[in-house]
C-alpha positions as CSV (number, residue, x, y, z in Angstrom):
1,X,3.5,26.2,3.7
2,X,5.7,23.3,2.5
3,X,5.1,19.8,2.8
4,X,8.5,17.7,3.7
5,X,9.0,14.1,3.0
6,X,10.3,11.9,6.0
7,X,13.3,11.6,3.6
8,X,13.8,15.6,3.4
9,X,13.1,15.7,7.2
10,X,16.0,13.3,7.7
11,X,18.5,15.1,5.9
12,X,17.3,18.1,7.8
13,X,18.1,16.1,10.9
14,X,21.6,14.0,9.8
15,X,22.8,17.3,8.5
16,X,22.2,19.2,11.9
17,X,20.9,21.8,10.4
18,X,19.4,24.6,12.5
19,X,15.3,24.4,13.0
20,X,13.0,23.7,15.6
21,X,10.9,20.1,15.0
22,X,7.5,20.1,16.9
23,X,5.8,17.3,18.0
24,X,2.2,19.1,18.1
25,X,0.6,15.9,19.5
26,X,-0.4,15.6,23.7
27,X,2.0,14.9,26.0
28,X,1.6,11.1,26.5
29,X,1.6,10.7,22.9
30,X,5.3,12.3,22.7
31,X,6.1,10.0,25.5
32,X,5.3,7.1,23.5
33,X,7.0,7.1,20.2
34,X,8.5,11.1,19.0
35,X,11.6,12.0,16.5
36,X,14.8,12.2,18.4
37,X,15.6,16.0,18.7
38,X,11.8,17.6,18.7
39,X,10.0,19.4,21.2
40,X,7.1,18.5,22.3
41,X,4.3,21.9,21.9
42,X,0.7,20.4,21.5
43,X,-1.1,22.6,19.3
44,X,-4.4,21.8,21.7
45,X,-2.2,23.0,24.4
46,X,-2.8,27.3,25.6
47,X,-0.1,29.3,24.7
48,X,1.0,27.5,21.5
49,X,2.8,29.8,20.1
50,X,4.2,31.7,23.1
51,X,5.8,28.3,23.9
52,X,7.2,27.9,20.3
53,X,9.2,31.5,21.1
54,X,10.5,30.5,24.3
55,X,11.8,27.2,22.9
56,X,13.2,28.8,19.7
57,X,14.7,31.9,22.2
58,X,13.9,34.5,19.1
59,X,11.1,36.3,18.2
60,X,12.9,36.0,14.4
61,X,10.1,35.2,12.3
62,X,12.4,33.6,9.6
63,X,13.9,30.9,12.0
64,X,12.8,27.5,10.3
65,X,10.1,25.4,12.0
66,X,9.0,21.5,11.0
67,X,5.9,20.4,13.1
68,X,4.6,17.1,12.8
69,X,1.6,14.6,14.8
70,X,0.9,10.8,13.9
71,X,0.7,10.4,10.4
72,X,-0.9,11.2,6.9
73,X,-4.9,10.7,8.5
74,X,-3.9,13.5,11.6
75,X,-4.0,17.0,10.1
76,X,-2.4,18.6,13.5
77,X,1.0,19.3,11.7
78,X,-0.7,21.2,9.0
79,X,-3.0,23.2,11.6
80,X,0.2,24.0,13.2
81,X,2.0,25.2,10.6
82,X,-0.9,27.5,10.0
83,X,-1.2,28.9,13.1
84,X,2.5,29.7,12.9
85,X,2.2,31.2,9.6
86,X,-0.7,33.8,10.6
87,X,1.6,34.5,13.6
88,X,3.7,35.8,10.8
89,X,6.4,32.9,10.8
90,X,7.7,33.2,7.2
91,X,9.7,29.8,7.3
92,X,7.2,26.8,8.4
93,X,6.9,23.5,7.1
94,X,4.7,20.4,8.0
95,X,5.9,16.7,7.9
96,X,2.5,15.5,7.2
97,X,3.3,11.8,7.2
98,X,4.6,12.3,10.8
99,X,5.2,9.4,13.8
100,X,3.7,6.7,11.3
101,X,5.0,7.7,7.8
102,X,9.0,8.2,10.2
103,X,8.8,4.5,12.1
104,X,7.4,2.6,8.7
105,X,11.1,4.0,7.4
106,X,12.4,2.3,9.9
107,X,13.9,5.4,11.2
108,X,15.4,6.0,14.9
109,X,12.6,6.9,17.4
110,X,12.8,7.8,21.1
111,X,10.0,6.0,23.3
112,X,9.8,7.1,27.0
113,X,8.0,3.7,28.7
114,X,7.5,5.5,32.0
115,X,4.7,7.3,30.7
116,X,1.7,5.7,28.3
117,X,-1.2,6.8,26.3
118,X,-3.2,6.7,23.5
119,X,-1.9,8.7,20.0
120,X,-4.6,10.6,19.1
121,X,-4.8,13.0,16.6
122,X,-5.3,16.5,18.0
123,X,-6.2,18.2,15.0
């Protein structure tokens, strides 16, 4: 599995390259602070990596998927990646500094306010 930097993730992004960016974090935690252009799958969610097929539209296990949670402490982005890879996804990476290591960059963040909750780590 590779590790990205937030810097490598946003080059990723400004670049438009194609990839699917997973938020694997709960719902309400998505709602509150997520990177503009991810999907929201949470890895404690059933059908993980059914839904991470239907949002990619490809059962190409080479397609290039970034999953990410709330920071450097949360170790859902790396148990996502994982569970991707044993699924037989060959192109997987993990932004392990995630929501926290992103908005300390001072990078652009989308916050939904008609939905709250807690970030918790579901790893």
């Amino acid at each position: 599995m590779n590790i990205l930097t937030r810097n490598e993730l946003k080059e990723m992004l400004d670049s438009q390259e194609d990839f699917l960016l997973i938020n694997v974090l709960s719902e309400e935690s998505f709602f509150k602070a997520h990177i503009p252009g991810s999907s929201n799958i949470p890895i404690s969610g059933s059908g993980f990596l059914q839904k991470v097929v239907d949002k990619t539209g490809t059962q190409n296990k080479n397609y290039r998927i970034v999953t990410y949670c709330g920071g450097f402490h949360c170790s859902a982005s790396k148990d996502a990646a994982y569970k991707l890879m044993e699924a037989g996804y060959k192109n997987v990476s993990a932004f392990e500094g995630g929501m926290e290591d992103w908005s300390a960059a001072g990078y652009p963040i989308v916050s939904e306010t008609s939905k709250t909750g807690e970030e918790r780590c579901a790893g």
